[in-house]
Every structure is written in C-alpha cells, then in structure tokens.
KEKE-3310 file (N, C-alpha, C; in steps of 0.2 Angstrom, whole numbers, plus 5000, padded with zeros to 4 digits):
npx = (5004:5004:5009:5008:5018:5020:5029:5031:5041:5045:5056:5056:5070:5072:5070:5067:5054:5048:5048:5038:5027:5025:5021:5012:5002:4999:5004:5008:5020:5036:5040:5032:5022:5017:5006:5006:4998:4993:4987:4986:4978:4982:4973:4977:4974:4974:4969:4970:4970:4968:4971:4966:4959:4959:4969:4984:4981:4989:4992:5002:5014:5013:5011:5023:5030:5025:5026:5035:5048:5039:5034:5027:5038:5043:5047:5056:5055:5061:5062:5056:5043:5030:5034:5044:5048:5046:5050:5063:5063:5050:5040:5034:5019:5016:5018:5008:4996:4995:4993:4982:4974:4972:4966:4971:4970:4973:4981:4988:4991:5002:5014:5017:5028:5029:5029:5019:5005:4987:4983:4974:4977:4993:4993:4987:4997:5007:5004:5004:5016:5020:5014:5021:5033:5035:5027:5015:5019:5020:5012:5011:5004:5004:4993:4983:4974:4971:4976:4966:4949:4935:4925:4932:4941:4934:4929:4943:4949:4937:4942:4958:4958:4952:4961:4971:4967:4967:4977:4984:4993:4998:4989:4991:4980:4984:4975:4965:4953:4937:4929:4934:4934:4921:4923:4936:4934:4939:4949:4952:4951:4961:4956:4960:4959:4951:4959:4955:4954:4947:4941:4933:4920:4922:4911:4900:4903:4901:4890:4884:4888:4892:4881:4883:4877:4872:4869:4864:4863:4858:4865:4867:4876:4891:4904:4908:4907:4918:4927:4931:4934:4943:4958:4958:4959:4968:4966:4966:4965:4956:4939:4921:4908:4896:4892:4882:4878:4884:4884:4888:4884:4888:4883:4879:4891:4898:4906:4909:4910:4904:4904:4895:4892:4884:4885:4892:4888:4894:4886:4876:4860:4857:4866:4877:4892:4904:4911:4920:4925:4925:4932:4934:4950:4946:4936:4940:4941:4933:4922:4915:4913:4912:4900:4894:4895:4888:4876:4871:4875:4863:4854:4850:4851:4838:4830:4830:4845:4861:4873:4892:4910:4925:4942:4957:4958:4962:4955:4945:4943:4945:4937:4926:4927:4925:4911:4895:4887:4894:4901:4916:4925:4935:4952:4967:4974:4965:4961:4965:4956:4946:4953:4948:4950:4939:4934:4944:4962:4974:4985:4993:5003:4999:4982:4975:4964:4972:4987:4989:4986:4970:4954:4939:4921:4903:4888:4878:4867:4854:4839:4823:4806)
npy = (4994:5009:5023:5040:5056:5070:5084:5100:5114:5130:5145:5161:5172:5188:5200:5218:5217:5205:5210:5221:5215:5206:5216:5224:5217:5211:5199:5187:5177:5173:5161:5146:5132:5116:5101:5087:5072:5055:5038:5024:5012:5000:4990:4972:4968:4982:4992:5007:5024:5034:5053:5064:5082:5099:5112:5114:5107:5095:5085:5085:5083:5073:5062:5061:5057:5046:5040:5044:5040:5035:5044:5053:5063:5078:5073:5071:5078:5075:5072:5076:5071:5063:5049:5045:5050:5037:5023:5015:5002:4999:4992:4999:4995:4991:5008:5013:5005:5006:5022:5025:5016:5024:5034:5042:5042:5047:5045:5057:5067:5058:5060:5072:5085:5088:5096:5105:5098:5098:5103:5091:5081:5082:5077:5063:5056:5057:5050:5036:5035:5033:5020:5013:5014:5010:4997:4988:4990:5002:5019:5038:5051:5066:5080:5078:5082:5094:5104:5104:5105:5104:5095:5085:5082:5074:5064:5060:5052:5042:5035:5033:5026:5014:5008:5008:4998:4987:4982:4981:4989:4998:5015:5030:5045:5062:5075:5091:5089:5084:5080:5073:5060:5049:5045:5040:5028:5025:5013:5015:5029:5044:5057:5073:5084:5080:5071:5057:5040:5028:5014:5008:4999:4993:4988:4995:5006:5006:5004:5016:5026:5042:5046:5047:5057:5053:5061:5064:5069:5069:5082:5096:5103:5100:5101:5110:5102:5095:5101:5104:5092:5085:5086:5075:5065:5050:5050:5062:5070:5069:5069:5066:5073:5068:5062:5056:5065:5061:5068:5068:5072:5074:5076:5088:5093:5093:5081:5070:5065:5057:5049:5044:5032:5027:5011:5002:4985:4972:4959:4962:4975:4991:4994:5003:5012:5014:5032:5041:5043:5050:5054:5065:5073:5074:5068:5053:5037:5030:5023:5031:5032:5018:5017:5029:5024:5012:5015:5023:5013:5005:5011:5010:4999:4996:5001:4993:4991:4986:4988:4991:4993:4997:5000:5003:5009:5007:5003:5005:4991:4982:4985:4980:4969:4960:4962:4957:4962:4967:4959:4949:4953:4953:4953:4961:4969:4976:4980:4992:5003:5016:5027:5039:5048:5053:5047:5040:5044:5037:5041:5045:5041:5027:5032:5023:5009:4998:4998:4998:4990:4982:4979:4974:4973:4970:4974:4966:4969:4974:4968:4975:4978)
npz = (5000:4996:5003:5010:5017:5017:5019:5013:5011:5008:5009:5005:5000:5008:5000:4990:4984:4993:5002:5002:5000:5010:5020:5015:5012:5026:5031:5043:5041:5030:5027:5016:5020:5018:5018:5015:5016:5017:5009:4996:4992:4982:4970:4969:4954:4942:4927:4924:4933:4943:4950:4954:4958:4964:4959:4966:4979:4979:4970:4960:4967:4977:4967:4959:4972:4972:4962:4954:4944:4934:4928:4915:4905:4897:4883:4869:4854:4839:4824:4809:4806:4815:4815:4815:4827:4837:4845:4839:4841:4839:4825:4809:4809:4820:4828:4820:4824:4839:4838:4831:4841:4852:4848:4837:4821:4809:4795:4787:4795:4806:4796:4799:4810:4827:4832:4826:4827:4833:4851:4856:4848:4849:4864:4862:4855:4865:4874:4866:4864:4876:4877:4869:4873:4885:4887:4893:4906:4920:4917:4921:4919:4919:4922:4915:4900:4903:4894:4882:4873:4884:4877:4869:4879:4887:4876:4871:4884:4885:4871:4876:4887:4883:4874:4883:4891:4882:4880:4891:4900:4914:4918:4926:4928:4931:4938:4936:4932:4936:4926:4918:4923:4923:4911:4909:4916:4929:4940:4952:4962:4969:4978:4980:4986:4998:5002:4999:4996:4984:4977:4963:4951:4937:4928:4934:4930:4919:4915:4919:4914:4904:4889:4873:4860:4845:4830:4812:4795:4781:4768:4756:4755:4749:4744:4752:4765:4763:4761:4774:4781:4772:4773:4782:4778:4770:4756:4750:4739:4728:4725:4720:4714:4712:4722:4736:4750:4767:4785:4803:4820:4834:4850:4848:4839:4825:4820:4808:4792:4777:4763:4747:4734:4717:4713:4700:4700:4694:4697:4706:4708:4710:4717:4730:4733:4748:4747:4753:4768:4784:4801:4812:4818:4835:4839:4836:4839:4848:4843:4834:4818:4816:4819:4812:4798:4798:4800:4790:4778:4784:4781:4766:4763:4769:4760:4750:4743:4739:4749:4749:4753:4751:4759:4767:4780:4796:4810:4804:4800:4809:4814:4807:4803:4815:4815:4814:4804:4793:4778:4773:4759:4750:4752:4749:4735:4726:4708:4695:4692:4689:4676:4674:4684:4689:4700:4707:4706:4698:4691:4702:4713:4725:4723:4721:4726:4718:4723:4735:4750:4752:4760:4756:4759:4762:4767:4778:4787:4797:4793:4789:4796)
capx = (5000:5009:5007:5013:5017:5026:5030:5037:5043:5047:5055:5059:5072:5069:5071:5061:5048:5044:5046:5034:5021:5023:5018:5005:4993:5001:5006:5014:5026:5037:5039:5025:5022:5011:5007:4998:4995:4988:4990:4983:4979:4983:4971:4982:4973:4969:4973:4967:4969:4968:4971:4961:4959:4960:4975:4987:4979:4996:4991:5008:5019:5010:5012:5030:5032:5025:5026:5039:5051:5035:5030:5027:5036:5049:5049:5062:5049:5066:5061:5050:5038:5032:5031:5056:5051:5042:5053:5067:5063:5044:5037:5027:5012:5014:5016:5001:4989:4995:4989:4974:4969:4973:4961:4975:4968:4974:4988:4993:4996:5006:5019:5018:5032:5022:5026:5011:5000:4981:4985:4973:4983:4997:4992:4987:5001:5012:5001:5004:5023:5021:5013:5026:5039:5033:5025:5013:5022:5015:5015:5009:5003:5002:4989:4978:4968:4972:4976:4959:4943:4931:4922:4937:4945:4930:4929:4948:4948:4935:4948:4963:4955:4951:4967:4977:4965:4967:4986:4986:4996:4995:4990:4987:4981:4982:4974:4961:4946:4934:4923:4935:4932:4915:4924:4940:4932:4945:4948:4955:4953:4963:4955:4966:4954:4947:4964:4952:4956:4940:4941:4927:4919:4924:4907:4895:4903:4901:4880:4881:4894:4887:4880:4885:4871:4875:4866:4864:4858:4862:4869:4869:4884:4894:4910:4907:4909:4924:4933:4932:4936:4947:4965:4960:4958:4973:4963:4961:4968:4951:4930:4918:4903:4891:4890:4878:4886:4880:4886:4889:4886:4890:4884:4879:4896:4902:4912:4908:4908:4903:4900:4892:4891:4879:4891:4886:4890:4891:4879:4870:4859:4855:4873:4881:4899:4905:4917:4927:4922:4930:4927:4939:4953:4944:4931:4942:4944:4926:4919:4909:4914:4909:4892:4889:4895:4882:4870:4869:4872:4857:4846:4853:4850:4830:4828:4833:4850:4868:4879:4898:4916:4933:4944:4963:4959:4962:4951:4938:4944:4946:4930:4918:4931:4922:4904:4891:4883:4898:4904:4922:4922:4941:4958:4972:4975:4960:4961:4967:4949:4945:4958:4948:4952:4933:4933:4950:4970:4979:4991:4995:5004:4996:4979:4969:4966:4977:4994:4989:4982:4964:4948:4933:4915:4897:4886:4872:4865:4849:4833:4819:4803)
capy = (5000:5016:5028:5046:5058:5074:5092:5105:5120:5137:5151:5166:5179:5194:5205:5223:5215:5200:5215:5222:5212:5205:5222:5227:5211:5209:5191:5183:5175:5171:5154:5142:5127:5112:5093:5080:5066:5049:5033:5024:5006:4999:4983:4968:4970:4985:4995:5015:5026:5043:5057:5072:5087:5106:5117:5117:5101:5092:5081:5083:5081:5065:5057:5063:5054:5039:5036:5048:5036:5032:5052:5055:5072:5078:5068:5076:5078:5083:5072:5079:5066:5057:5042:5044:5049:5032:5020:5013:4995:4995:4991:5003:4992:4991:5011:5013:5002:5010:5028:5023:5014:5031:5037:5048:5035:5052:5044:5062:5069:5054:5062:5078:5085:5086:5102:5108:5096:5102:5100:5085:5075:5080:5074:5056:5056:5057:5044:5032:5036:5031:5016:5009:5013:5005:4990:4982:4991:5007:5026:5042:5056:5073:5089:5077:5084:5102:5109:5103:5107:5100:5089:5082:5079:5067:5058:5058:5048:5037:5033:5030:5018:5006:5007:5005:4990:4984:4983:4979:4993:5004:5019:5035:5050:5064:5082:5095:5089:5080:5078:5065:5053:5046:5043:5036:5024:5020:5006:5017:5038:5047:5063:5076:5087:5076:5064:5052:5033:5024:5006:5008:4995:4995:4985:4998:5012:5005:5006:5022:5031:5048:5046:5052:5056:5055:5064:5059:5072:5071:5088:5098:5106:5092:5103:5114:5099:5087:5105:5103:5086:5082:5086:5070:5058:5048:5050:5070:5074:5068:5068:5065:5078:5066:5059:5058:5066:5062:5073:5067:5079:5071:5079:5095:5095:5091:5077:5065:5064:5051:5051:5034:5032:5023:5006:4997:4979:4966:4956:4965:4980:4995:4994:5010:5010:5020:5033:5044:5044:5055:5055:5071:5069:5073:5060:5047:5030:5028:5020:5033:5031:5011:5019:5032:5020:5007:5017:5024:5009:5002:5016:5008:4990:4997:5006:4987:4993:4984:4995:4987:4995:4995:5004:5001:5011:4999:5006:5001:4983:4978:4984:4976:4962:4957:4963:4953:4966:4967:4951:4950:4949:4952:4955:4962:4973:4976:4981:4999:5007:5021:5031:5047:5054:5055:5043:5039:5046:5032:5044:5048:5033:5025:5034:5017:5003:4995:5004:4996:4984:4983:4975:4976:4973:4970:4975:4963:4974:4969:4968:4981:4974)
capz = (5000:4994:5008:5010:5023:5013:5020:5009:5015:5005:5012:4999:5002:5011:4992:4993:4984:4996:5012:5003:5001:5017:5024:5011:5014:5034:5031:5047:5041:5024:5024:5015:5023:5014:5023:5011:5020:5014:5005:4991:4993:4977:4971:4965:4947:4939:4923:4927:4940:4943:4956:4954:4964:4963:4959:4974:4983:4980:4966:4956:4972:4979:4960:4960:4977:4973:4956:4948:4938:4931:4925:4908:4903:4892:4877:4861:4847:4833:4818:4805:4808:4822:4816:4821:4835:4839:4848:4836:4841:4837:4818:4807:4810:4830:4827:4817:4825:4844:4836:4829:4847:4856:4844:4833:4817:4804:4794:4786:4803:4805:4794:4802:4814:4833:4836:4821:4829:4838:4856:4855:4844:4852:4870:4861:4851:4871:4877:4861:4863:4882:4879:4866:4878:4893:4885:4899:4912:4924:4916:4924:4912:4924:4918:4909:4896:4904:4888:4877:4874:4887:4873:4867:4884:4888:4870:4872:4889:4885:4868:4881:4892:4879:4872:4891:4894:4878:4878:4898:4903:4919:4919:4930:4924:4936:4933:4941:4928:4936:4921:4915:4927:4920:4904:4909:4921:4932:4944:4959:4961:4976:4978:4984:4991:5004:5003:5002:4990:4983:4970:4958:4947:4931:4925:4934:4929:4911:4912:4922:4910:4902:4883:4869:4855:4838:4825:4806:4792:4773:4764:4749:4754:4748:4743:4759:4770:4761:4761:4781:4782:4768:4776:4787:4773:4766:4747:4750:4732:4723:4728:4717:4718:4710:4728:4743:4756:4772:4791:4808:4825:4844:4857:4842:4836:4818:4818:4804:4785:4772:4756:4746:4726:4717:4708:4694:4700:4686:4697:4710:4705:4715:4725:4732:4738:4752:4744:4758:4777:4789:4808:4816:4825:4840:4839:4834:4844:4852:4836:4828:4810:4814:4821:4809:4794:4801:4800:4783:4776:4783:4778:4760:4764:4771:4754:4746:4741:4742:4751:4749:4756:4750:4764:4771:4788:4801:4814:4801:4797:4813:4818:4801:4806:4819:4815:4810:4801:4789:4778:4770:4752:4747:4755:4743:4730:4718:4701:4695:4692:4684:4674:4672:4689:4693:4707:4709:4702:4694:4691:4710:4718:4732:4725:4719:4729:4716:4725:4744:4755:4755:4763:4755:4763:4760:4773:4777:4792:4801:4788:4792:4797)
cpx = (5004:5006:5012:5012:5021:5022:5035:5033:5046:5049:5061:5065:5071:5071:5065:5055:5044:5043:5039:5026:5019:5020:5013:5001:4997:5000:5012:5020:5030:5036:5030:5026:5015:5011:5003:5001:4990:4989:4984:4983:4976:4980:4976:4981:4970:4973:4974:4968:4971:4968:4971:4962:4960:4965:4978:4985:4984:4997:4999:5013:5017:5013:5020:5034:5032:5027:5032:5045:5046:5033:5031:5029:5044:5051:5052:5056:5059:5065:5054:5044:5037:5032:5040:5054:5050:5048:5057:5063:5055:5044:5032:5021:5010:5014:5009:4993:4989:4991:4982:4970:4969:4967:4962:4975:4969:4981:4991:4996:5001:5014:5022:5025:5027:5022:5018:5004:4994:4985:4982:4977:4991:4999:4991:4992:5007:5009:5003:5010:5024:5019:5019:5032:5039:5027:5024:5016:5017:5018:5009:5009:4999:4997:4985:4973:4967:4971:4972:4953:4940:4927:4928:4943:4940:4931:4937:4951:4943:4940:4953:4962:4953:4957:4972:4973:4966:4974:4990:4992:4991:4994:4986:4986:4981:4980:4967:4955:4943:4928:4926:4933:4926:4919:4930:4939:4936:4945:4950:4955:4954:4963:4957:4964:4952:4954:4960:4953:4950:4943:4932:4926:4919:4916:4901:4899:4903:4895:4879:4886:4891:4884:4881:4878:4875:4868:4866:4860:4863:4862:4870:4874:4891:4901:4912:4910:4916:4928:4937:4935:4942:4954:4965:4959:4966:4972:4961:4962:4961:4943:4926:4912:4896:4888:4886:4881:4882:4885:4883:4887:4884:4891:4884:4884:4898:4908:4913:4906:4908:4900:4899:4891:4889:4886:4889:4892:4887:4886:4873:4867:4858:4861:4877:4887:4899:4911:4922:4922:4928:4928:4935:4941:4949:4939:4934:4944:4938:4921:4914:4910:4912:4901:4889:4891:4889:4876:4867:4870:4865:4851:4846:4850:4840:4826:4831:4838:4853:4871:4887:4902:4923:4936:4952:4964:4960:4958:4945:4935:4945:4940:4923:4922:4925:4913:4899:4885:4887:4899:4909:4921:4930:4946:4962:4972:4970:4961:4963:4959:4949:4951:4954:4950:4946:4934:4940:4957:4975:4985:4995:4996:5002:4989:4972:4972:4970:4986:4994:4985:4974:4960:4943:4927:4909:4893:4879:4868:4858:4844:4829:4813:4798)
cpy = (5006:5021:5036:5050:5065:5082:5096:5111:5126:5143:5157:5171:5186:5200:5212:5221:5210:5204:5217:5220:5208:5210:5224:5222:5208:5202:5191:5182:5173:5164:5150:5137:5122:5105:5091:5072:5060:5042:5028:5015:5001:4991:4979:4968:4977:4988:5004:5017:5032:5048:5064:5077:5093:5108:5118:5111:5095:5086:5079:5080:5075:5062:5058:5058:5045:5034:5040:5047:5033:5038:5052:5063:5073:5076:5073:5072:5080:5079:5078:5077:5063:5051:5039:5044:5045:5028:5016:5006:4992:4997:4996:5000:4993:4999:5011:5013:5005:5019:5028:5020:5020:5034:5044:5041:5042:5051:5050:5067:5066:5060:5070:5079:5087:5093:5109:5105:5099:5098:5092:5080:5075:5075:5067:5055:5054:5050:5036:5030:5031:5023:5012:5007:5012:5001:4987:4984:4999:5015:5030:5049:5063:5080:5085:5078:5092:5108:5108:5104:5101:5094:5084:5080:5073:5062:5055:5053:5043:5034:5029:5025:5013:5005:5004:4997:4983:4979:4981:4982:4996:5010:5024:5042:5056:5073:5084:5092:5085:5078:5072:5060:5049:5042:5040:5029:5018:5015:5008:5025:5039:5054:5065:5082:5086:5073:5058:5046:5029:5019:5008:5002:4997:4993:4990:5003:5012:5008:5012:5029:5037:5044:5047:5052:5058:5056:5063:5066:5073:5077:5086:5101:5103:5094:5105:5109:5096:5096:5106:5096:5084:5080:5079:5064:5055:5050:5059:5074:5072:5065:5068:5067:5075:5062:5060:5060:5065:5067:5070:5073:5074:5075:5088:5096:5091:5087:5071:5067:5059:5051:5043:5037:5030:5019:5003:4991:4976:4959:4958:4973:4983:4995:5001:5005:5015:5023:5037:5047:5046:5055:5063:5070:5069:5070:5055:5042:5028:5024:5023:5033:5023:5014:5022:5027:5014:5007:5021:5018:5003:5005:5014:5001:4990:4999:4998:4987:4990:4989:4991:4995:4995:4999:4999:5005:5007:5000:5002:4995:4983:4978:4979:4969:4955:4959:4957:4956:4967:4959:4952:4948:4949:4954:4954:4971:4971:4978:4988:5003:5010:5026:5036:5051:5056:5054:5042:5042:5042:5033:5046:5041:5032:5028:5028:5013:4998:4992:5000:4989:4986:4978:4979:4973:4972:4971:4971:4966:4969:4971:4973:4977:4977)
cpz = (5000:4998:5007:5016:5020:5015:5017:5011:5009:5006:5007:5002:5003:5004:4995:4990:4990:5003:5010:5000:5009:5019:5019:5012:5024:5035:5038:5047:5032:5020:5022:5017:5018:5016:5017:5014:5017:5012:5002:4992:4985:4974:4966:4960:4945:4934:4922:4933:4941:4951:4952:4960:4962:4964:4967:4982:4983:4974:4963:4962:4974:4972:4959:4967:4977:4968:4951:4945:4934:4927:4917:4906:4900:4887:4871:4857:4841:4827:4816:4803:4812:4824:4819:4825:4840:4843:4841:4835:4839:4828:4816:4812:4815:4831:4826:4821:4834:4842:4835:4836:4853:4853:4842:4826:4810:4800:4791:4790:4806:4802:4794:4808:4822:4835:4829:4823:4834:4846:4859:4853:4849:4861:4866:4857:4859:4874:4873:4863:4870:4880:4875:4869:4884:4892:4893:4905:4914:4919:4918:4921:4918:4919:4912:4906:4899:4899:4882:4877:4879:4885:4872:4874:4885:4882:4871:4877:4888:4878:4872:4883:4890:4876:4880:4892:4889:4877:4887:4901:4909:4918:4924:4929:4932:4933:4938:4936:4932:4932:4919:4918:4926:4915:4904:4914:4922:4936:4951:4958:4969:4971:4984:4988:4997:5006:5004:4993:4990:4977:4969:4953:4942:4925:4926:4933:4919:4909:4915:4915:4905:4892:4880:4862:4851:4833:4820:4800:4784:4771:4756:4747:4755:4747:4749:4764:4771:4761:4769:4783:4778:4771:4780:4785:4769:4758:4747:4742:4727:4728:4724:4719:4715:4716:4734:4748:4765:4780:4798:4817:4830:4848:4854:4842:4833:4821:4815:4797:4779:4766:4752:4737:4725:4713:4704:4694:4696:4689:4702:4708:4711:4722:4723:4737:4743:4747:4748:4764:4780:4794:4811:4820:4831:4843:4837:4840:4850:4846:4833:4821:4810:4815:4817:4802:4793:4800:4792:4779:4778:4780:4771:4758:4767:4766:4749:4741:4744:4743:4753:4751:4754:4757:4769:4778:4794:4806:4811:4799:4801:4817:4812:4803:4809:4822:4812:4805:4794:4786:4772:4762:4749:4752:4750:4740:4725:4711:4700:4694:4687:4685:4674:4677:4693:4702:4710:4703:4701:4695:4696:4714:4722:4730:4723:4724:4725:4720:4733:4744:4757:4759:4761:4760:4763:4767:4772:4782:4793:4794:4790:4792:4792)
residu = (UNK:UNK:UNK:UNK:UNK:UNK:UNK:UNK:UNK:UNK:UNK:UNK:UNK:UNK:UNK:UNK:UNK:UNK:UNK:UNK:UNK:UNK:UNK:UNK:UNK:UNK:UNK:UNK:UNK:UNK:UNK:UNK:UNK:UNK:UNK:UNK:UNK:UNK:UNK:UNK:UNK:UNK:UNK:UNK:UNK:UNK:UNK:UNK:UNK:UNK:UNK:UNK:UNK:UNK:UNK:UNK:UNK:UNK:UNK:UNK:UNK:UNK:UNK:UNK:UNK:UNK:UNK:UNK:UNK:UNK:UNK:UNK:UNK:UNK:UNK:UNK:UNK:UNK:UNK:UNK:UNK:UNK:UNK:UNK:UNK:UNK:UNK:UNK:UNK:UNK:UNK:UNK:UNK:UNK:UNK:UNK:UNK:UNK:UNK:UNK:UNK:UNK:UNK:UNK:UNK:UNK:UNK:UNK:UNK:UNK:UNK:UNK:UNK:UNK:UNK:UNK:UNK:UNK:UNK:UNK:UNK:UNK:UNK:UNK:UNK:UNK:UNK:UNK:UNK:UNK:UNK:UNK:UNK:UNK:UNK:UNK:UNK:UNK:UNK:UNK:UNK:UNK:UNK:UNK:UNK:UNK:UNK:UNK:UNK:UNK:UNK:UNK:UNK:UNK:UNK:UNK:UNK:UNK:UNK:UNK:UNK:UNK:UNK:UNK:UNK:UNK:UNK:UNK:UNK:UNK:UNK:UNK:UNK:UNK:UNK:UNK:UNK:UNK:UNK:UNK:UNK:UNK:UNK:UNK:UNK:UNK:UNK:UNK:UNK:UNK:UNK:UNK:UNK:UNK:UNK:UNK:UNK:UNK:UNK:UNK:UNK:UNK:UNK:UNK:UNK:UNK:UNK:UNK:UNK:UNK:UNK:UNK:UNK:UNK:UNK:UNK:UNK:UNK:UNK:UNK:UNK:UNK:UNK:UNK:UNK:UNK:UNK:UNK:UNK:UNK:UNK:UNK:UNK:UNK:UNK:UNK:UNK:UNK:UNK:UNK:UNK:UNK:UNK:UNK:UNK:UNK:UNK:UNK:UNK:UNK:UNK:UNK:UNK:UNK:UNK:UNK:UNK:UNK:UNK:UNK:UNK:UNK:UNK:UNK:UNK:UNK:UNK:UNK:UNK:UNK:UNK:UNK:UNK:UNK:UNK:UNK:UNK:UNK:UNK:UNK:UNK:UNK:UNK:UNK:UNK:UNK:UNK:UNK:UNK:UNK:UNK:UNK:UNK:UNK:UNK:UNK:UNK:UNK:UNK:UNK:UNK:UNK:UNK:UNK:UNK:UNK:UNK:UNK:UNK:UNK:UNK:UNK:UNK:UNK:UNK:UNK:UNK:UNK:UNK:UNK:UNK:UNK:UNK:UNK:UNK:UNK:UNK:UNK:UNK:UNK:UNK:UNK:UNK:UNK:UNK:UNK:UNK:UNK:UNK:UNK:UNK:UNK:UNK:UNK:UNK:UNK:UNK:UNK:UNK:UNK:UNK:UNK:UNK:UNK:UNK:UNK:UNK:UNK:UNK:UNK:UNK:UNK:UNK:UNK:UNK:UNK:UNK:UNK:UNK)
# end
C-alpha cells in the first residue's frame, strides 16, 4: 500500500519585493508550509487510476512521490515526423495500430512533425509514445487533458482507456478535471481534496457512464463539408461531387463525414459503395465512423439497396472484422479502376486501391421489418 506523509517547506528571500508584500497584505510570516498526508491502497489488478483534485491540493507532488520514475514528461519531438520519433525498436504496423487505438487514426498527421500538431493529437500522440515505451508496464501522464477542449478531453479519455486495457498497461492520469472521470472509468481515484482513495467497478461504471448522441443528416453542401474534412483523409487529392454526402454531429458538434456512390455491380443491381468517410481527430477512437458508417448503410440496405466498402483504415477493418453486420468479400489489392480521375488518380501513387492493401465489405446489416 503506497502511503505518504510529505512536507514542503518554501522560504523566499527577504528581496524589497517580498518585504513588501509581506507588509502590504500583513502576512505573518514568509515561509509556506504544505502537509499532504495519505495513502493509496493499490488493488492487485487494475489497469486505470487517477488522482484528481484542485490546483494546489498536491496532486503533482504525491504522484511525484510515489510514482515519479514512472512520469510522463519531456519527450524530444526533433524528427519531421512522428512516426522517428516512435521508439526505434517498434514496427510501422505496432506504430500505426498503437495511434489509431489512442484514437489519433489520421495517417497524414502521422507524417507531420508534433510540434504543428492540435494540442489533441498532440496529447494522444504522448500517450501512444508512452505506451510503446513502457509496453505492459505502469506510466503516469500529469495535467491530463488540461490543455483541450472539454468535449474532446472526455471523448479523448474514453479513447485512452480502451486502448490502456486493451494493451494491459497501467496507467494513471492525474489532473484537476473531474469531468474525465466518468469517461475514463478508472479502477481506483485518490481525491486530493478530501485525501480520500475509493476502488470503483469497472462494470457499473460501464451502464452508468454519460451518453454520447450521435446525430445523422444528409447535405447539399457536399464541397462545403469534404473542404472541412478532407485534410484528414489519406485520398484528400480527389472527391467526386456526383455523391451523397452524408454529416455526423455528437453531442451538436460536427464530427463526421461520408460520402456513398451509386456502383454498377456486374451482378447485384441498385449497389452503392461508400466513397470517403472521415470521423475528426477529436472524435476518433470511440467507434463513431463504425456507428455512423452502420447506420447509413442500413438506411441503404431498408431502401433494398447493396451498400459494399473497400477501405485500408484499420480502425475500420478491425471493427467490420468482427461485426456481423459486415461480411468480407476480398483482401488484397484490387484492380486499377478508373483512369479518368473522377473517382480515383491512377496517376498519384498510392491513389487506387490497386497501390495498397485493401479490405473490402458488404454489409448485410439487420433487415427492416
């Protein structure tokens, strides 16, 4: 049981500023003095854990105390992308597929250097980093979620914590938010307020855990949108505006785009493909591209239409993977396609699924009554 008992002590030099503030607000004395007092009795299994509490209530010092060969902080960003600055000894793929379960699944940011990155990305991007380099062992990530928007500190946390448990690492996030704590639902929080340590169920903090609403509404402002999205598509060089475009909002706020084309399969009639979906970084890694993808093709499949998929995202072959709403139809490289550029750029390497590693898809989804 990790205990503590920690007194820091502060006393400034008598300078003419510190005389005079001592006499302008008739302060006692100079020295500050601080006790935090507690201990944290750590269950033999768990993968989360958090120490919360308000500015100045010792959170970093205790975490510093108990865990601070464990701290996450100072990492050298100096290539020009941060896939150098990944750990030498791991594999593209074990890169890749670590980002994408943080829920940074943007491979053109990928080839970005970190200091251009949204503070978003950046914080999953140090987490990603973390877990590569302490594979299945404890890491301690101080001011989490500090510097991001409140929507995105929560979707971001519930990402994390599917990734830490998935991967069987420890970790412990510590920070003054306590709106994350629903959404990272930890397995032990010492609140520093109180000094008081609780274990929490990880199963009932599953059914009780906030909602998130996902909204659904097709568009006619079909350039308008992929002008917002594009940047976060590996295919952003070609869109085709013959297409339907549909639009995503979680929680009334835009973060999803999909666009679907009608295909003329040489045996099934009335089939649409999907043709460029985007979820934003900041909703990525909670499954709403499986959810809203899901869901337009069934309004497809209730309208007695085939709606098939090619797509080398891995976030979304690993999830139709193992759906029963999806069923595999190819793995490979397909065919070169269309030369004119409409739909795809021949002429741009890597721009046909010819060029890569695919998975295609058919979605049988649920029938409508």
């Amino acid at each position: 049981m990790p205990s503590f008992d920690i007194v820091r002590k502060s006393t400034p030099k008598e300078t003419f500023r510190v005389k005079s503030i001592i006499g302008k607000y008739d302060l006692q004395q100079a020295e500050a003095v601080e006790h935090f007092q507690g201990s944290i009795d750590l269950p033999d299994k768990w993968n989360i854990g958090c120490i919360v509490g308000h500015s100045g209530t010792g959170k970093t010092t205790i975490a510093r105390e108990l865990f601070g060969n464990n701290i996450v902080s100072g990492y050298d960003y100096t290539h020009d992308n941060i896939l150098d600055d990944m750990p030498s000894d791991c594999e593209v793929n074990e890169i890749a597929k670590t980002l994408t379960s943080v829920g940074f699944s943007t491979p053109p940011s990928w080839l970005k250097p970190y200091h251009v990155l949204s503070n978003g990305e950046k914080m999953r991007c140090d987490i990603a980093r973390a877990i590569l380099e302490n594979k299945n062992g404890l890491f301690v990530f101080d001011e989490f979620t500090s510097v991001v928007d409140r929507t995105v500190a929560q979707v971001s946390s519930l990402a994390i914590q599917k990734a830490i448990r998935r991967n069987g690492s420890q970790f412990i996030a510590v920070t003054c938010h306590e709106d994350v704590v629903d959404w990272l639902m930890p397995d032990w929080v010492f609140d520093t307020n109180k000094m008081k340590f609780e274990r929490l169920d990880f199963e009932a903090q599953k059914k009780n855990r906030p909602k998130l609403q996902i909204d659904i509404y097709k568009t006619d402002k079909k350039q308008y949108y992929w002008n917002i999205f594009r940047k976060y598509h590996y295919l952003s060089h070609s869109f085709n505006n013959a297409a339907k475009v549909f639009i995503a909002f979680c929680n009334d706020s835009l973060c999803g785009f999909c666009a679907t084309l009608p295909f003329p399969h040489p045996f099934k009639k009335n089939t649409w493909k999907e043709h460029r979906t985007v979820v934003l970084p900041d909703f990525q890694g909670i499954g709403i591209g499986s959810a809203f993808t899901d869901a337009i093709a069934q309004k497809f499949i209730d309208n007695e239409k085939c709606f098939i998929s090619t797509t080398s995202n891995p976030g979304l072959i690993f999830s139709r993977a193992r759906s029963k709403k999806w069923r595999t139809t190819h793995i490979g490289r397909k065919s070169s396609g269309s030369g004119s550029g409409r739909i795809q750029n021949k002429h741009i390497k890597g721009s046909t699924s010819a060029n890569r590693i695919t998975v295609s898809f058919e979605y049988v989804g649920t029938k409508s009554v």
